[in-house]
Backbone as CSV, one residue per row, in Angstrom:
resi,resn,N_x,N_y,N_z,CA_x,CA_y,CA_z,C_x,C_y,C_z
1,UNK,-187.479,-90.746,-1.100,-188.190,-89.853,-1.982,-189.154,-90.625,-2.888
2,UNK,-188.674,-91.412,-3.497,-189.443,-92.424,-4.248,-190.782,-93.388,-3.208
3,UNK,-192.049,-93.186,-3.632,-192.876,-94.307,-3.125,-193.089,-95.689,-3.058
4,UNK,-193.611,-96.515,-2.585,-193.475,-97.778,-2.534,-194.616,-98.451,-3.887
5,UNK,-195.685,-97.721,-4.062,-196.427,-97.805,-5.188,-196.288,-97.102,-6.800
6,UNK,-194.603,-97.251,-6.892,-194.661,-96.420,-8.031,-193.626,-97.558,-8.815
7,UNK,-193.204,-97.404,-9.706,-192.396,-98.041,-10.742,-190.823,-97.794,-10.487
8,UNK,-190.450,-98.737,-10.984,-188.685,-98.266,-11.027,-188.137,-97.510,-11.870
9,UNK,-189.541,-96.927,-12.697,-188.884,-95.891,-13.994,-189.335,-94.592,-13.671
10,UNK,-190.076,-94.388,-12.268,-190.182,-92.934,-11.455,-189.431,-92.810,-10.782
11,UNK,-188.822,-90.881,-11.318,-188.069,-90.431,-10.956,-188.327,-89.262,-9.984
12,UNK,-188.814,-88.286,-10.276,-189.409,-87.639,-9.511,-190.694,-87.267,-9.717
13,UNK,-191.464,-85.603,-8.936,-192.863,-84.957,-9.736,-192.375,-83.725,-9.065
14,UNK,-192.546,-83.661,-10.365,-191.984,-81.895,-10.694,-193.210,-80.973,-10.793
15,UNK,-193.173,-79.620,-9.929,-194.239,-78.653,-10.487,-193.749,-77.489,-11.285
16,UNK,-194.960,-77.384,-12.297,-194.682,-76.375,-13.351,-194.280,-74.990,-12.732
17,UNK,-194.675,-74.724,-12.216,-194.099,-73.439,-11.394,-192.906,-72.821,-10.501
18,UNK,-192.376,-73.999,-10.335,-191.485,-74.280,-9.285,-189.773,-74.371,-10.445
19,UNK,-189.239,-73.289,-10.459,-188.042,-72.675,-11.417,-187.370,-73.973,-11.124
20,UNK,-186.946,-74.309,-9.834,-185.557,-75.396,-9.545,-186.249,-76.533,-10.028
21,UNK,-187.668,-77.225,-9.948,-187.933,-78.143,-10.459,-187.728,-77.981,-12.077
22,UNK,-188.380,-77.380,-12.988,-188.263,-77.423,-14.040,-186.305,-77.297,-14.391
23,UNK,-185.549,-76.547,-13.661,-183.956,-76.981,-14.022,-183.657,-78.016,-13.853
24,UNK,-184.161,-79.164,-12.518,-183.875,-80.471,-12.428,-184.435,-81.135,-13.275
25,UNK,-185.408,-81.089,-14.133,-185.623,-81.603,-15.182,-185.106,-81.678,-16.515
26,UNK,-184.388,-80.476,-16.952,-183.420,-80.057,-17.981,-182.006,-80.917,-17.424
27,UNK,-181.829,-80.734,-16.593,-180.691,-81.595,-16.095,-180.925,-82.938,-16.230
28,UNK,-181.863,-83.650,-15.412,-181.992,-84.982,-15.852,-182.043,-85.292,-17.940
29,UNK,-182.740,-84.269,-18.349,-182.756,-84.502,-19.533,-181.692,-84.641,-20.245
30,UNK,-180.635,-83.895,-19.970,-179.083,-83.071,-20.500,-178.310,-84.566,-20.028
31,UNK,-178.503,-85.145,-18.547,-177.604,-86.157,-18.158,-178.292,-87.594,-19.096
32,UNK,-179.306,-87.685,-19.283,-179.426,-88.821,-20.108,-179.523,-88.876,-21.625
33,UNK,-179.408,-87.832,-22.136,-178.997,-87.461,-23.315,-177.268,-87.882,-23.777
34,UNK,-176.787,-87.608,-23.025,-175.108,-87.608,-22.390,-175.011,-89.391,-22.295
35,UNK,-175.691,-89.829,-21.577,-175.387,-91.457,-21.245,-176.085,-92.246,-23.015
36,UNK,-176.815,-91.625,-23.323,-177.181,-92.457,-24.463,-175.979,-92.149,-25.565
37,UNK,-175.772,-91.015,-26.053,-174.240,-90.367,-26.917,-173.325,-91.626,-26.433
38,UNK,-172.861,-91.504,-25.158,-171.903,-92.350,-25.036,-172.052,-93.876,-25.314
39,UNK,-173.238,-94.193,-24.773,-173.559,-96.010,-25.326,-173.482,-96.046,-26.631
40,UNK,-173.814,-94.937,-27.490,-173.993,-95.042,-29.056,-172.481,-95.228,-29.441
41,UNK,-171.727,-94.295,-29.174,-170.436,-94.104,-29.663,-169.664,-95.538,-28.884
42,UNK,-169.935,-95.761,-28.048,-169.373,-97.022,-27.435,-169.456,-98.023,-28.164
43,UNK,-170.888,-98.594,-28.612,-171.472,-99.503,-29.179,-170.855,-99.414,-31.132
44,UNK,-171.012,-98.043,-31.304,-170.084,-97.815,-32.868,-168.860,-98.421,-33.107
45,UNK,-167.937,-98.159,-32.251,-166.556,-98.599,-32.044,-166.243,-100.408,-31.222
46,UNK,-167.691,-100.923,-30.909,-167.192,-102.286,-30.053,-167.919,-102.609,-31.758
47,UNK,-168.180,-102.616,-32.251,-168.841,-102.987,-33.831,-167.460,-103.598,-34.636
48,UNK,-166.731,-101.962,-34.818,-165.628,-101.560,-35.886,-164.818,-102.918,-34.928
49,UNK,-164.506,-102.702,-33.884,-163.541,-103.925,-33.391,-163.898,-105.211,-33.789
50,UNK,-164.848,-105.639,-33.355,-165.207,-106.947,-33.686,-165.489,-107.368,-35.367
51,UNK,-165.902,-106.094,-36.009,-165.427,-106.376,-37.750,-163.778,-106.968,-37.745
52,UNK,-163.258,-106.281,-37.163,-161.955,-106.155,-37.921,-161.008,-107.430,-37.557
53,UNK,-161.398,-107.833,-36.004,-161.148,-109.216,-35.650,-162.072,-110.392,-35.989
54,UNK,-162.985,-109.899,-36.620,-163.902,-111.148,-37.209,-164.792,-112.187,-35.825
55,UNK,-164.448,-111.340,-34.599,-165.970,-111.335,-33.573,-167.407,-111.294,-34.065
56,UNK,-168.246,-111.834,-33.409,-169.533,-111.431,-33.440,-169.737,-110.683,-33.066
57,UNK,-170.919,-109.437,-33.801,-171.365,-108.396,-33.805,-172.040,-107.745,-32.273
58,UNK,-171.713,-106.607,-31.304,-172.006,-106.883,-29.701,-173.428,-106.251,-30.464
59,UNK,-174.706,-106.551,-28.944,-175.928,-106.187,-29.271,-175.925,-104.797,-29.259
60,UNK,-177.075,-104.110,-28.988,-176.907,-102.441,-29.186,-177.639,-102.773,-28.024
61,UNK,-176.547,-100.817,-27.205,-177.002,-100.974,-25.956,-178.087,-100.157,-25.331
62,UNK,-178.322,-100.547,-24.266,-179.780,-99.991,-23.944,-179.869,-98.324,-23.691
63,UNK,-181.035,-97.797,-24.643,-181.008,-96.328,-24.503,-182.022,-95.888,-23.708
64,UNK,-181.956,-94.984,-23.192,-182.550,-94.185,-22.030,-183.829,-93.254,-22.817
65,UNK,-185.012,-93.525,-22.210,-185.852,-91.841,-23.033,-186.318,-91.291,-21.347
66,UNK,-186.346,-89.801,-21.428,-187.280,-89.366,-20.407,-188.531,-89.346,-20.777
67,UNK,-189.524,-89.283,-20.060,-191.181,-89.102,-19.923,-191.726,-88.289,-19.128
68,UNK,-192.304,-87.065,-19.636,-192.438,-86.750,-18.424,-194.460,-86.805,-18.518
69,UNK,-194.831,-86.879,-17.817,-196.488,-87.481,-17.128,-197.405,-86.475,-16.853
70,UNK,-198.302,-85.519,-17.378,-198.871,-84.461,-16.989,-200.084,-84.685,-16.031
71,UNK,-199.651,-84.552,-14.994,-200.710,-84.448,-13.425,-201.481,-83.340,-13.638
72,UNK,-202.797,-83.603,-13.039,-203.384,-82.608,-12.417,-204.925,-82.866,-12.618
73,UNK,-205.715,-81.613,-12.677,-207.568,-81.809,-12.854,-207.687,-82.039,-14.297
74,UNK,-208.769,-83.123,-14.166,-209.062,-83.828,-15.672,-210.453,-82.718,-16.107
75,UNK,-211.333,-82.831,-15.228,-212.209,-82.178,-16.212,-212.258,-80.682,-16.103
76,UNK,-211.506,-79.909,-15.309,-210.922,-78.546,-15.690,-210.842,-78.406,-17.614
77,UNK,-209.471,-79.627,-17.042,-208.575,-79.364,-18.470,-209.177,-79.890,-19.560
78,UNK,-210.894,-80.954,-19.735,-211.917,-81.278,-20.367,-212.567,-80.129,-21.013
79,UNK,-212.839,-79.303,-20.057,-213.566,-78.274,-20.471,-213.165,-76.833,-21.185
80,UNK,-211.660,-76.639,-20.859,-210.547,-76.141,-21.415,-210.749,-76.016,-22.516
81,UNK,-210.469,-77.393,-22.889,-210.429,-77.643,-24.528,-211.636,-77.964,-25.368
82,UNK,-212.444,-78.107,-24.395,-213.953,-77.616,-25.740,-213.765,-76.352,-26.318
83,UNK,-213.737,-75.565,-24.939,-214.114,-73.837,-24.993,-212.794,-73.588,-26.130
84,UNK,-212.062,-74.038,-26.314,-210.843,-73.714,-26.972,-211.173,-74.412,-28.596
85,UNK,-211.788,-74.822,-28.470,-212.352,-74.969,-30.185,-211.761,-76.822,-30.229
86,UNK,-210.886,-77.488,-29.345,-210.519,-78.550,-29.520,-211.927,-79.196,-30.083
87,UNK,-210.971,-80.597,-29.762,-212.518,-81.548,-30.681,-212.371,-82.553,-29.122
88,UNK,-213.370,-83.557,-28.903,-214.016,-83.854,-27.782,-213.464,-85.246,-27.922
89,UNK,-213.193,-84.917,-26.352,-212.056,-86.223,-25.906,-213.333,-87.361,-25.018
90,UNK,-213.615,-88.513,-25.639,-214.365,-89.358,-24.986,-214.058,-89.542,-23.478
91,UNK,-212.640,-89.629,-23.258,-211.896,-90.273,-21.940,-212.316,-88.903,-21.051
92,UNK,-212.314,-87.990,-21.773,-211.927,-86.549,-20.394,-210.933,-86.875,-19.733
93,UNK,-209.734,-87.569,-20.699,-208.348,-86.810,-20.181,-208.153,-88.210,-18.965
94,UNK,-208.958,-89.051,-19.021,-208.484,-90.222,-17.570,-207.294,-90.686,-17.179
95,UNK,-207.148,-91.114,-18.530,-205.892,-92.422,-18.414,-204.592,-91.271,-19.300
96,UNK,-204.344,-89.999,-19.701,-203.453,-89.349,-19.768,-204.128,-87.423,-20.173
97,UNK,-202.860,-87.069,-19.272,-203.441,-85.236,-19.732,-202.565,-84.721,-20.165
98,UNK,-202.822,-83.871,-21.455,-201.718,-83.185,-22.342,-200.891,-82.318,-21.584
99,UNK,-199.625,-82.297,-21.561,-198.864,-81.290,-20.920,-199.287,-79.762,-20.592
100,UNK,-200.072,-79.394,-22.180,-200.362,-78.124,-22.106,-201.334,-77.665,-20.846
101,UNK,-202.200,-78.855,-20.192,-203.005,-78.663,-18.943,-202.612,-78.699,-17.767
102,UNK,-201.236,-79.146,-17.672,-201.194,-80.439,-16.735,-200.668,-79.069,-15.386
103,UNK,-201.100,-79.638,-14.173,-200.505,-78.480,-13.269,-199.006,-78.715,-12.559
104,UNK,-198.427,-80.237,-12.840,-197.560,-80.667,-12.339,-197.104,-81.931,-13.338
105,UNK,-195.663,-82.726,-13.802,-195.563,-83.613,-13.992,-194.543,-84.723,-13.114
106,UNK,-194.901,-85.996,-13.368,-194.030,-86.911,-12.915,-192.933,-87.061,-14.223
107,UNK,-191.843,-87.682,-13.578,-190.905,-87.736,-14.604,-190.645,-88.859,-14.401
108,UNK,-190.473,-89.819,-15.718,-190.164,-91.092,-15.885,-188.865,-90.969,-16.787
109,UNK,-187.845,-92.287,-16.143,-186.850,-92.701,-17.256,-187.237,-94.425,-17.624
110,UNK,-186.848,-94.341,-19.007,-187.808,-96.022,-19.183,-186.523,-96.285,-20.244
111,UNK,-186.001,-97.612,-20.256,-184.960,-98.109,-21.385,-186.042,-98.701,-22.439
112,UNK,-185.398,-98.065,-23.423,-185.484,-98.432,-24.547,-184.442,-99.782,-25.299
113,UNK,-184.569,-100.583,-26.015,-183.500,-101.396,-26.659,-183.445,-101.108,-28.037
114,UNK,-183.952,-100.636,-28.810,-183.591,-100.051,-30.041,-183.622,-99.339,-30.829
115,UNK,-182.624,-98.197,-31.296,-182.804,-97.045,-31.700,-182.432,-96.951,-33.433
116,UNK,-182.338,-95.830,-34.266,-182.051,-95.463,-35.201,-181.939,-94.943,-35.558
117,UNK,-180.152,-94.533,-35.115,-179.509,-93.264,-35.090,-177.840,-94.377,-35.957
């Protein structure tokens, strides 16, 4: 499923229209939401241990964000947002397109190393 020209932090590409895609996306969201809770609470309690035995402090562990990537026509969605009173995007949307345009997204998971929670 995955391409040979894509990153190890693509997951799938989801279309906006498509009901089961957008649930597999709530799901992926819901399951890595779930894995970060647990590293947190993991990482809380390997802390309290190593206080109390006078260990060194473990690092904090790596948290998960989703991304998701808005695909689709750039200067459609250029012209969109003039007519829409926006203010004027030099790029026309090249190198990223606001969700609100987008006709499809890719979904990325990317680790993060430090949070503040």
């Amino acid at each position: 499923m995955t391409k040979n020209n894509r990153t190890t932090s693509y997951v799938f590409t989801a279309d906006i229209k498509s009901v089961e895609d957008m649930q597999r996306i709530d799901l992926v969201k819901k399951t890595v939401k779930s894995i970060n809770d647990s590293a947190r609470l993991s990482h809380r309690w390997a802390v309290r241990r190593a206080e109390v035995r006078g260990e060194p402090i473990p690092k904090k562990p790596k948290i998960h964000r989703v991304r998701l990537m808005g695909r689709g026509p750039r200067k459609s969605s250029y012209l969109q947002n003039l007519a829409n009173g926006g203010h004027r995007v030099w790029s026309g949307y090249n190198s990223y397109l606001p969700q609100q345009y987008a006709t499809h997204f890719d979904i990325y998971i990317h680790e993060v190393y430090s949070y503040d929670r």
